[in-house]
N, C-alpha and C positions, 0 to 999 in steps of 0.2 A: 492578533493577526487574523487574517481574512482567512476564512479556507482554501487554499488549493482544491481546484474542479479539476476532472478532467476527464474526458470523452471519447467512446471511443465503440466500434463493432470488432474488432479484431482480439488479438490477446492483447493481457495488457503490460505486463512489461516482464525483462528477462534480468535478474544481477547481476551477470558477467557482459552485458551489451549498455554498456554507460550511456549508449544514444536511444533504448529506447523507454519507453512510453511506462508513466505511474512510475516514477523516482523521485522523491521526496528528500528533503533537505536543506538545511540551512551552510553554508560555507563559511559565516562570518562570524558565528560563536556556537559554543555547545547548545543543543537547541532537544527535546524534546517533542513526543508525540503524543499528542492529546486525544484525539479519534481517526476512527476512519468509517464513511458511511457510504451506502452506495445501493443503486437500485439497475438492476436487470429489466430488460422490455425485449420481446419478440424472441420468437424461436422458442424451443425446449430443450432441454438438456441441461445439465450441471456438472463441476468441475471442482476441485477443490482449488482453492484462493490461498496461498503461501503469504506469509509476511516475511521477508526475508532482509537482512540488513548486508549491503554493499559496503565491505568495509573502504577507509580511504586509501590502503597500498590496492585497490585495484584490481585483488585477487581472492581475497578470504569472503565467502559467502558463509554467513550463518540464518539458518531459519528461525526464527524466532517463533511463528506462532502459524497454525493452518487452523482455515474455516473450512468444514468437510462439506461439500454437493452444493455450491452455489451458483445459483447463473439463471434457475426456471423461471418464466417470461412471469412479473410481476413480486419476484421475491428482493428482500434487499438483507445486505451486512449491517451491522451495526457493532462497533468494536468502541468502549471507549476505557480508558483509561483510569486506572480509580487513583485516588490521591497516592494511596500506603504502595501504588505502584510504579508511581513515576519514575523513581531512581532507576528502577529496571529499563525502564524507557525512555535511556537522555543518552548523547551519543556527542562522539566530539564534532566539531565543524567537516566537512567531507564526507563525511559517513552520510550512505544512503538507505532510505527504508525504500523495500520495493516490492511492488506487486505481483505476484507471477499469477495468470490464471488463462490457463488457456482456452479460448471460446470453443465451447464442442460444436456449435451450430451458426446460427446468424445474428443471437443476441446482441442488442446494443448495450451500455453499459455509463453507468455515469456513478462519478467516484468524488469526493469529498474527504481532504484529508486535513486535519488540523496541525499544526507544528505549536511551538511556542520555543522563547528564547529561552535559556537555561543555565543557573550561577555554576 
């Protein structure tokens, strides 16, 4: 699969608001996450970056993993998945992995997530 991009100056996305922004997932089978990478431009400041998974009844958020003070103008994530981890990280269809990270300043933000299908 292609990576999922996505773009943005504001924050990027909340688990309990299903419409917004950096929610990842597959609906049509179990599907796993392979990385997620991403680079900060403009402004200063930083924020911790939540990995949080939106389960599919719609209500149960679990955090799964935080990157501590990301966001300073030219810094980037890199998160990738190792093999011995993936079972940790395979989810049924409707489940969403989601981004929380709130912009402290004017930062732009570009985000790169990989999914892949999952037995």
């Amino acid at each position: 699969m292609e990576p999922i991009v996505s773009v943005g100056n504001g924050n990027m996305g909340t688990a309990t608001d299903p419409t917004s922004r950096c929610r990842y997932g597959l609906t049509d089978r179990r599907w796993g996450l392979e990385f997620i990478r991403g680079t900060f431009t403009g402004g200063s400041g930083d924020a911790d970056l939540a990995i949080k998974l939106a389960h599919r009844n719609g209500v149960t958020v679990f955090t799964l993993h935080t990157l501590k003070d990301v966001g300073t103008d030219g810094s980037q994530v890199n998160l990738r998945i190792m093999p011995e981890e993936e079972r940790a990280w395979t989810f049924p269809p409707e489940d969403k992995i989601v981004l929380e990270w709130t912009n402290p300043n004017t930062q732009e933000w570009t985000i790169e997530v990989g999914l892949k299908g999952a037995a």
